[in-house]
C-alpha positions as CSV (number, residue, x, y, z in Angstrom):
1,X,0.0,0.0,0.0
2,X,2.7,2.3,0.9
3,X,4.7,1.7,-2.3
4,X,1.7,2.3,-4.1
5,X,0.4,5.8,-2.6
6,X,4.4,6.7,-3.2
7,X,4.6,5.6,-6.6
8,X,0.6,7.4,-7.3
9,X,2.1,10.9,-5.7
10,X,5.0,10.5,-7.7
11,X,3.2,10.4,-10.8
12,X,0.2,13.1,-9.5
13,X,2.9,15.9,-9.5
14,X,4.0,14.9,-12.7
15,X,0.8,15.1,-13.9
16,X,0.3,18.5,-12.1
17,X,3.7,19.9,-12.9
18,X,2.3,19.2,-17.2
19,X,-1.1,20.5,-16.2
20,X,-0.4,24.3,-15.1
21,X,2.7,24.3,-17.7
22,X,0.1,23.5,-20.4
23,X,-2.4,26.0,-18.7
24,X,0.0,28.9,-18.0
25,X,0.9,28.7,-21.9
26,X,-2.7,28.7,-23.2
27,X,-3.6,32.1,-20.7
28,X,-0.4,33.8,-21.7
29,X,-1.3,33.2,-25.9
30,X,-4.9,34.1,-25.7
31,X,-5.3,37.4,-26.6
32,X,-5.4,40.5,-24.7
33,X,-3.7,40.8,-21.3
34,X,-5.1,42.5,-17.9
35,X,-3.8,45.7,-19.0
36,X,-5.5,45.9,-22.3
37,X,-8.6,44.4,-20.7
38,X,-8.9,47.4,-18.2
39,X,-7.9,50.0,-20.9
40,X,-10.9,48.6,-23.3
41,X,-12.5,49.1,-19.8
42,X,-12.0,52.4,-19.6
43,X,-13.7,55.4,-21.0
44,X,-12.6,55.6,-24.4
45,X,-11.3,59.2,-24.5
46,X,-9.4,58.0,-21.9
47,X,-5.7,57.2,-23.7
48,X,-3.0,55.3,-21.9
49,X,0.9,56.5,-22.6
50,X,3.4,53.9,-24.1
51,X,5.4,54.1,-21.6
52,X,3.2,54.2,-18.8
53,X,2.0,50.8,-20.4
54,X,5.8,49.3,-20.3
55,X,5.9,50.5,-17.0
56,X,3.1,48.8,-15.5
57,X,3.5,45.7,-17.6
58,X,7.1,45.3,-15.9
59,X,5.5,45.3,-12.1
60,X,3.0,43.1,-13.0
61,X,5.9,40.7,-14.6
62,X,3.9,40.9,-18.0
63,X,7.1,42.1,-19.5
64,X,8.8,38.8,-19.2
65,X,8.6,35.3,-21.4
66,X,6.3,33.0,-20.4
67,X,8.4,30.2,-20.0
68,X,10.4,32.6,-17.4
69,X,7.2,33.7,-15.9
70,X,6.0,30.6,-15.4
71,X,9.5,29.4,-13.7
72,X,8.8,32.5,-11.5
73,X,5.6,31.0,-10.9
74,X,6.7,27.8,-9.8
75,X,9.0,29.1,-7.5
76,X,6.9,31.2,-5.7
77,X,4.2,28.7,-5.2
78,X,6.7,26.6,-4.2
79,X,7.6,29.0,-1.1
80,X,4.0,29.1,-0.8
81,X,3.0,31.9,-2.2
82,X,0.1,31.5,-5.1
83,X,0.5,35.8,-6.5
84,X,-1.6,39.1,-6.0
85,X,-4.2,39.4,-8.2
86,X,-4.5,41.6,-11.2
87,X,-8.4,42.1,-10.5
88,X,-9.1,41.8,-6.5
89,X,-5.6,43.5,-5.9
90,X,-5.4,40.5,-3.2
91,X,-3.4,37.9,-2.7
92,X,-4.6,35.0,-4.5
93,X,-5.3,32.6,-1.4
94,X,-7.1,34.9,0.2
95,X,-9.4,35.6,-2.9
96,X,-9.7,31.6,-3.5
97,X,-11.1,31.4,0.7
98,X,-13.5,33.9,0.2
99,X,-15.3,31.6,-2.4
100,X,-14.8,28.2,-1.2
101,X,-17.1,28.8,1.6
102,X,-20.5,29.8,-0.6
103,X,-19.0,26.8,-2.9
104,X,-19.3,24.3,-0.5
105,X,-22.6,25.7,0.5
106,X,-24.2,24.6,-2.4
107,X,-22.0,21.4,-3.3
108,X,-21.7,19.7,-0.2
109,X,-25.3,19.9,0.4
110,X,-26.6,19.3,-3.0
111,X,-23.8,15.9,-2.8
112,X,-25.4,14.9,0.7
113,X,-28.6,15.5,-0.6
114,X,-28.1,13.7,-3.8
115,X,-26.7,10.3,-2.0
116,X,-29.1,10.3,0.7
117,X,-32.0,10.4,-2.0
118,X,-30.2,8.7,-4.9
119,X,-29.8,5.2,-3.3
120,X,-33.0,4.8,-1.4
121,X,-34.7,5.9,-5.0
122,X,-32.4,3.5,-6.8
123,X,-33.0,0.1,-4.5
124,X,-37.1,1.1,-4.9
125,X,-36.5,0.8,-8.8
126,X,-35.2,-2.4,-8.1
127,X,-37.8,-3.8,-6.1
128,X,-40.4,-2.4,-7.8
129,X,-38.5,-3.2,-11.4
130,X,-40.9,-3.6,-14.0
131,X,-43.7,-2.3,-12.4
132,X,-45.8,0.5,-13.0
133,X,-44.4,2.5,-10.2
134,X,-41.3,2.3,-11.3
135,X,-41.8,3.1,-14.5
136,X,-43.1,6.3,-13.7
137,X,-40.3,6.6,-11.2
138,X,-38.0,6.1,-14.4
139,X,-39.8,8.0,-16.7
140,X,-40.1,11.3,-14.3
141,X,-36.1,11.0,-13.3
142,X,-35.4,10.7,-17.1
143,X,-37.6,14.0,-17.4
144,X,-35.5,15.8,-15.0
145,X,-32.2,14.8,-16.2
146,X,-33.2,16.4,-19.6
147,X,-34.5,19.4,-17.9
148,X,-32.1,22.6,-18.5
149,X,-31.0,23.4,-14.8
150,X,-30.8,27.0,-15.6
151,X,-34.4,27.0,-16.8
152,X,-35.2,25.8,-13.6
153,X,-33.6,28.3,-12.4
154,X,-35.2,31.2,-14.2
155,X,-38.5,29.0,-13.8
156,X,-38.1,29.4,-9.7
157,X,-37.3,32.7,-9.5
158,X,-40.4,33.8,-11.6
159,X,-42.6,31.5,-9.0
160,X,-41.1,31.3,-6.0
161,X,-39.3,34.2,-5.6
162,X,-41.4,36.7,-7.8
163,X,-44.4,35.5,-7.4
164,X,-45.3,33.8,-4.4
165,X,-42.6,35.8,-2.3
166,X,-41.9,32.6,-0.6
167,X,-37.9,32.9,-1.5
168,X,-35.2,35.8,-2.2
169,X,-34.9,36.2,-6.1
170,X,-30.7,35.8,-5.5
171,X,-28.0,36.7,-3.6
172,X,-26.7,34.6,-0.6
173,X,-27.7,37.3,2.0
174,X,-29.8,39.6,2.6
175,X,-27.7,42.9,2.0
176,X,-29.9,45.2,3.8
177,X,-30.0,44.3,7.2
178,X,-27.9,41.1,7.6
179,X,-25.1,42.7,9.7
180,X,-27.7,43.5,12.1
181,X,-28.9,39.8,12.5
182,X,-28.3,37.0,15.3
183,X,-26.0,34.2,14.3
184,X,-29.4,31.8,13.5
185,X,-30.9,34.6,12.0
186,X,-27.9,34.6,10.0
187,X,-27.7,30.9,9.2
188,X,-31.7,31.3,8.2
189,X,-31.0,33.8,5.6
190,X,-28.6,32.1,4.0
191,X,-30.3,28.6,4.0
192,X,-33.3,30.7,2.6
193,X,-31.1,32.2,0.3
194,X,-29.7,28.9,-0.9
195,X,-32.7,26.4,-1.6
196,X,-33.0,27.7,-5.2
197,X,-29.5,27.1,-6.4
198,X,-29.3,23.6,-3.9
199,X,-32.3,22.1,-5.5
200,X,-30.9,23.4,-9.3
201,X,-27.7,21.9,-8.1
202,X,-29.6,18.7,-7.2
203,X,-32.4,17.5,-9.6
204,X,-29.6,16.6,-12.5
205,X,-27.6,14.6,-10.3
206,X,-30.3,12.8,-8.5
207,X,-31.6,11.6,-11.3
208,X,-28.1,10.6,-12.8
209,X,-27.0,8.4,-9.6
210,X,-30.4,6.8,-9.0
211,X,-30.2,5.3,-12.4
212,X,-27.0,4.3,-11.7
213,X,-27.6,2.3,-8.7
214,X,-30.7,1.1,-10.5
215,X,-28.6,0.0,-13.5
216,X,-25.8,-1.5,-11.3
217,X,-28.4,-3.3,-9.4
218,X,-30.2,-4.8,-12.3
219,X,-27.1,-6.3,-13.4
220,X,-25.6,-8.1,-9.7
221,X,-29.4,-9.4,-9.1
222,X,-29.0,-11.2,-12.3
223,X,-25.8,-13.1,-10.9
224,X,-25.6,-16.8,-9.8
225,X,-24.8,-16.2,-6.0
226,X,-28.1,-13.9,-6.0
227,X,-30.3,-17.1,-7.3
228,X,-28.3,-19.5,-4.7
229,X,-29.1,-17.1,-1.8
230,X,-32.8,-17.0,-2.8
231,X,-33.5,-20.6,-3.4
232,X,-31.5,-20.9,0.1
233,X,-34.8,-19.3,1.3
234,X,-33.0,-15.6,2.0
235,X,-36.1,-13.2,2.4
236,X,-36.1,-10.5,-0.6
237,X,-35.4,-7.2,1.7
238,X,-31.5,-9.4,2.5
239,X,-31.0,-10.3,-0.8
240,X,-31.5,-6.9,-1.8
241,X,-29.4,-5.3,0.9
242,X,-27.0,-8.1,2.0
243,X,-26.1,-9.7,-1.3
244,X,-26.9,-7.0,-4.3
245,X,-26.2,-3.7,-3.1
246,X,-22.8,-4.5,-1.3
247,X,-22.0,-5.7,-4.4
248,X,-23.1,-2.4,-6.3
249,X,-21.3,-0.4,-3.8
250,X,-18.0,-1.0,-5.8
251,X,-18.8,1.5,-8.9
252,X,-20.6,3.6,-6.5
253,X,-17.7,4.1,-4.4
254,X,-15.6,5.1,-7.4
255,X,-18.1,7.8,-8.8
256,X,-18.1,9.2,-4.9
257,X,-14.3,9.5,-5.5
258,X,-14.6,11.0,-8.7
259,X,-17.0,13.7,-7.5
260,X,-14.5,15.2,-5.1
261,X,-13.4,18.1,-7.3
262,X,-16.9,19.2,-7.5
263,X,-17.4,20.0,-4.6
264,X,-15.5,23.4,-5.5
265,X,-15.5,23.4,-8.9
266,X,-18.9,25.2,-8.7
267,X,-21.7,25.8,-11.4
268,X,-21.0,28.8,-13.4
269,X,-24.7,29.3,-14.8
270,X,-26.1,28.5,-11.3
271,X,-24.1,30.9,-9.7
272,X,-24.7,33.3,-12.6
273,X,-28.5,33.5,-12.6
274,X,-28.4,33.6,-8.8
275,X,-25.5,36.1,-8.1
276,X,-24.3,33.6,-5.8
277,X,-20.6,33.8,-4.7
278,X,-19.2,30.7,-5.5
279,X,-15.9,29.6,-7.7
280,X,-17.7,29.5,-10.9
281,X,-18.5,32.8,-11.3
282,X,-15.1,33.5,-10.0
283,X,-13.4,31.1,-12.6
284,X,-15.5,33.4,-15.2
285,X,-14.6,36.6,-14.2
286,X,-11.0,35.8,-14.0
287,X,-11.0,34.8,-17.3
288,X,-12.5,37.8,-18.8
289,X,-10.2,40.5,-17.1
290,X,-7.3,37.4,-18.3
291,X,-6.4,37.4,-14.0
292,X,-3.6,35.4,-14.4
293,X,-2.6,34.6,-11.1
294,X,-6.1,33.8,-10.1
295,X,-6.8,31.5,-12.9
296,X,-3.4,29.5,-12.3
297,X,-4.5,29.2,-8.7
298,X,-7.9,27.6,-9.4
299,X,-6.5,25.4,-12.1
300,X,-4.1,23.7,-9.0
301,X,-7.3,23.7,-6.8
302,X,-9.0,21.9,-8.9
303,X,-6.1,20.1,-10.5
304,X,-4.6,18.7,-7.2
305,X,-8.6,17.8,-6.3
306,X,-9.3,16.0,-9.4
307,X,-5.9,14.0,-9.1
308,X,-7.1,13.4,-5.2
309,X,-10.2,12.2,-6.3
310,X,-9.0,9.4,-8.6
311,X,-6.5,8.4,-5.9
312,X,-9.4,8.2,-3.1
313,X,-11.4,6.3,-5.6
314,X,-9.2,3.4,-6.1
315,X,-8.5,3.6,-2.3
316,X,-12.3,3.0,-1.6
317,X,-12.5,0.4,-4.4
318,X,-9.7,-1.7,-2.9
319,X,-12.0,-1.0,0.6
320,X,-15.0,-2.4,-0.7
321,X,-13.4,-5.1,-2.7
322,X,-11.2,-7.6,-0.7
323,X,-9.7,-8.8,-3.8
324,X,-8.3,-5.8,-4.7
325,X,-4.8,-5.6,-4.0
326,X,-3.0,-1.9,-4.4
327,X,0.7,-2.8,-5.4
């Protein structure tokens, strides 16, 4: 096991070393830079002397190669240090923090919610497989994977927000008079604040992991062992728990580990329509005022998570399976 987590960390930074290289090349050759961005920015009778445009391209280090500035790069972050960003005029950690928190809002809760739904809905399918409950079950989940989750979102606002008044329209706090609030009045606007985009995050993936479970199951409760433990008299409700859905937990297990960058990746749309705070819309924004430092940063977030994920997954598989060995 040991050899194996070295020898997987030894390839991960490999992997993450070629990841920002390839990134830092693509933002430094895509047109426009953060200086030209703010000067088309600007008012246009506005004009920007050539030298003062040299100058201020040498102290943000835009003056340099890329290859050297992404050497420079690597050695800060290597000290620790992720940059100051061109935007936020902020240190880039500090900027990253201030997202991860409405992030993880919406993700971890949407995940929780999705796996604490998902697999009851998916054992029902199983039991019920064939029936006609299940295939309106099937049929509805279907319905909702196809549904835009952006014209959900637009669809809730309109109805719950607008016209019923039952929700705020967006945000994640009440501007107005949330500094004034007690600390559950403050956890109360902000859960009331984030049903919309939760249940926007959730619906798509509910219905995607339910039919996976359901899918998984169908296939194990076809197996021999299942028929030997139900001629061995085995009641239905054990053969479905015991026997089948142990054995389903070993592709479930991977896709959990697989899901681990979302949790911050965030929802770009989502976040969009809802002016919620989160690492998508951050991601966006970064891009189109070309923040360099701050994109670089969220690519290793989401770089070293995605790498983390894949190594947790086979972790949890070799949990799950005995006859997995990691060597």
């Amino acid at each position: 096991m040991h050899a194996y987590l070295i020898r997987r960390l030894g390839i991960s930074s490999i992997t993450l070393l070629l990841i920002t290289f390839i990134v830092f090349a693509l933002i430094r050759n895509i047109p426009g830079t953060p200086l030209t961005m703010d000067v088309a920015m600007a008012d246009p009778s506005r004009k920007i002397n050539i030298e003062d445009l040299k100058r201020l391209e040498k102290a943000y280090g835009l003056d340099k190669p890329w290859p050297q500035a992404y050497a420079i790069w690597l050695g800060n972050l290597v000290q620790g240090d992720m940059g100051r960003s061109f935007h936020y005029k902020r240190a880039v950690s500090e900027v990253i923090s201030a997202r991860i928190g409405p992030t993880l809002i919406l993700s971890a809760s949407s995940l929780m919610l999705t796996y604490l739904l998902a697999i009851p809905m998916g054992l029902y399918a199983t039991a019920r497989s064939g029936l006609l409950q299940e295939r309106i079950a099937s049929t509805s989940l279907y319905m909702l994977y196809s549904f835009p989750s952006f014209v959900a979102a637009l669809l809730m606002q309109i109805m719950l927000a607008d016209r019923l008044g039952w929700l705020p329209l967006y945000g994640m706090t009440t501007t107005e008079s949330y500094d004034a609030m007690t600390s559950w009045q403050k956890v109360w606007d902000v859960f009331l604040h984030s049903l919309m985009p939760i249940t926007c995050f959730t619906y798509g993936s509910l219905a995607y992991y339910s039919r996976f479970i359901y899918a998984n199951m169908q296939e194990v409760i076809r197996q021999d062992y299942i028929r030997t433990a139900r001629a061995k008299g085995a009641g239905p409700m054990r053969v479905l728990f015991h026997h089948a859905f142990r054995n389903t937990l070993i592709p479930l297990v991977t896709l959990i580990g697989l899901t681990l960058p979302s949790l911050l990746s965030g929802s770009i749309i989502i976040e969009r329509v809802f002016s919620w705070p989160g690492m998508g819309q951050l991601f966006f924004t970064s891009i189109t005022t070309r923040d360099y430092p701050v994109i670089m940063g969220l690519t290793l977030v989401f770089s070293i998570l995605t790498l983390a994920g894949q190594l947790l997954a086979d972790v949890l598989y070799a949990a799950v399976d005995p006859r997995v060995r990691l060597t």
